[in-house]
C-alpha positions in Angstrom: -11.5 172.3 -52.3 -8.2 171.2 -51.9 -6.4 174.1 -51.2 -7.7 176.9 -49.1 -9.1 179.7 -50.2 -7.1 182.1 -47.7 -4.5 181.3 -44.6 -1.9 182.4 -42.1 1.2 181.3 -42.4 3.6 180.9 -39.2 7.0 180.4 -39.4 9.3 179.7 -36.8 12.9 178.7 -36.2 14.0 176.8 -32.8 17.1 176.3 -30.9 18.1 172.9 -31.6 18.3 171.5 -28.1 14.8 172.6 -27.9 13.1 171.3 -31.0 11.4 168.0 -28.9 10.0 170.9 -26.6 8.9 173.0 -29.2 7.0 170.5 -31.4 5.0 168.9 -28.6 3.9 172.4 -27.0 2.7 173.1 -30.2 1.0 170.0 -31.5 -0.4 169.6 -28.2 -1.6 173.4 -27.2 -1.0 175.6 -29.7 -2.6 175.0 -32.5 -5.8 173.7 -31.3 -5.9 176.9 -29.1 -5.2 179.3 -32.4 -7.5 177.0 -34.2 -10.2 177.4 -31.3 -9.5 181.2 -30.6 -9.1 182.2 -34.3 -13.1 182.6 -35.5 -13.9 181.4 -38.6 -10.9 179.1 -38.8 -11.2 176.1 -40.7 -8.2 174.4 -39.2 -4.9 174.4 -38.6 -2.0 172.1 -40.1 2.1 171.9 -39.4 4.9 171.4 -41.5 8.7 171.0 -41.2 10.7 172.0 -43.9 13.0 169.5 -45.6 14.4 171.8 -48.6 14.8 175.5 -48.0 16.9 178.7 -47.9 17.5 178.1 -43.6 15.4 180.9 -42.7 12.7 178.6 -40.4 12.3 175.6 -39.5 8.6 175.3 -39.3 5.5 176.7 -40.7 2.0 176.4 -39.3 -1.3 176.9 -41.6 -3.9 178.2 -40.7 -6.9 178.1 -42.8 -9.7 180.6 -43.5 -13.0 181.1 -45.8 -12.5 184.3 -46.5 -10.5 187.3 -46.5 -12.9 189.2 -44.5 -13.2 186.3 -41.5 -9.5 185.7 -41.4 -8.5 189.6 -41.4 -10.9 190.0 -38.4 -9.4 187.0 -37.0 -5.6 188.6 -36.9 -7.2 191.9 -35.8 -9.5 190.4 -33.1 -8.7 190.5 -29.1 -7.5 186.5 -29.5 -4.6 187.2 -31.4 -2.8 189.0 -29.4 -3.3 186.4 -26.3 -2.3 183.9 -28.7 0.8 186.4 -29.0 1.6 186.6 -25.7 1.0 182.4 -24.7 3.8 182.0 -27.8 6.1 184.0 -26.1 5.5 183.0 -22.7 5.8 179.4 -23.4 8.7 179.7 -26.4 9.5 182.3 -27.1 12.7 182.3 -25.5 14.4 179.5 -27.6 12.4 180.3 -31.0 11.4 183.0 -33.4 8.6 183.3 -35.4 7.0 185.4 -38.3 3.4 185.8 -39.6 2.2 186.0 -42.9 -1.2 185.8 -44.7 -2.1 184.8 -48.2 -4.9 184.4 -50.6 -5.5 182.0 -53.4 -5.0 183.2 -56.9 -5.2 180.2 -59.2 -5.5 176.5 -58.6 -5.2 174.0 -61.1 -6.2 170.0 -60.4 -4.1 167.2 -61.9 -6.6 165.3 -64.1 
């Protein structure tokens, strides 16, 4: 499996002057504290986007077996800590938005 199956996606725009800040409390923290809190995760990964419509700068994957294990994540007691650390710790120079999706097709180069 290449792809997974299901995942949050996170993304998030940064004040400029902030961006070292950002990326480090994230890589650091963040994400192996979502990837720890979240059960069921599989893991987490980051990107930065090189071609896009400006909307964020960022987006964070995180990975789940199934629909059922990563909707109980999001509704479970450690998202909304993870919530609150966010905006504690950056929220005040970045914003953020969450989606979820689930795999429809996936087709392998040969």
């Amino acid at each position: 499996m290449l792809f997974p199956e299901h995942f949050l996606a996170v993304r998030a725009s940064v004040k400029p002057d902030r961006d070292a800040d950002f990326n480090r409390w994230y890589n650091a923290e963040h994400t192996p504290d979502a990837v720890r809190a979240f059960p069921g995760c599989i893991g987490g990964a980051r990107y930065k986007v090189q071609l896009g419509d400006g909307s964020h700068q960022y987006v964070a994957l995180y990975a789940f077996p199934s629909a059922e294990v990563m909707d109980k994540a999001l509704n479970g007691p450690e998202v909304k800590k993870l919530i609150a650390t966010y905006d504690a710790d950056v929220g005040a120079f970045s914003t953020r938005d969450r989606t979820t999706y689930s795999k429809i097709f996936e087709f392998m180069a040969p």
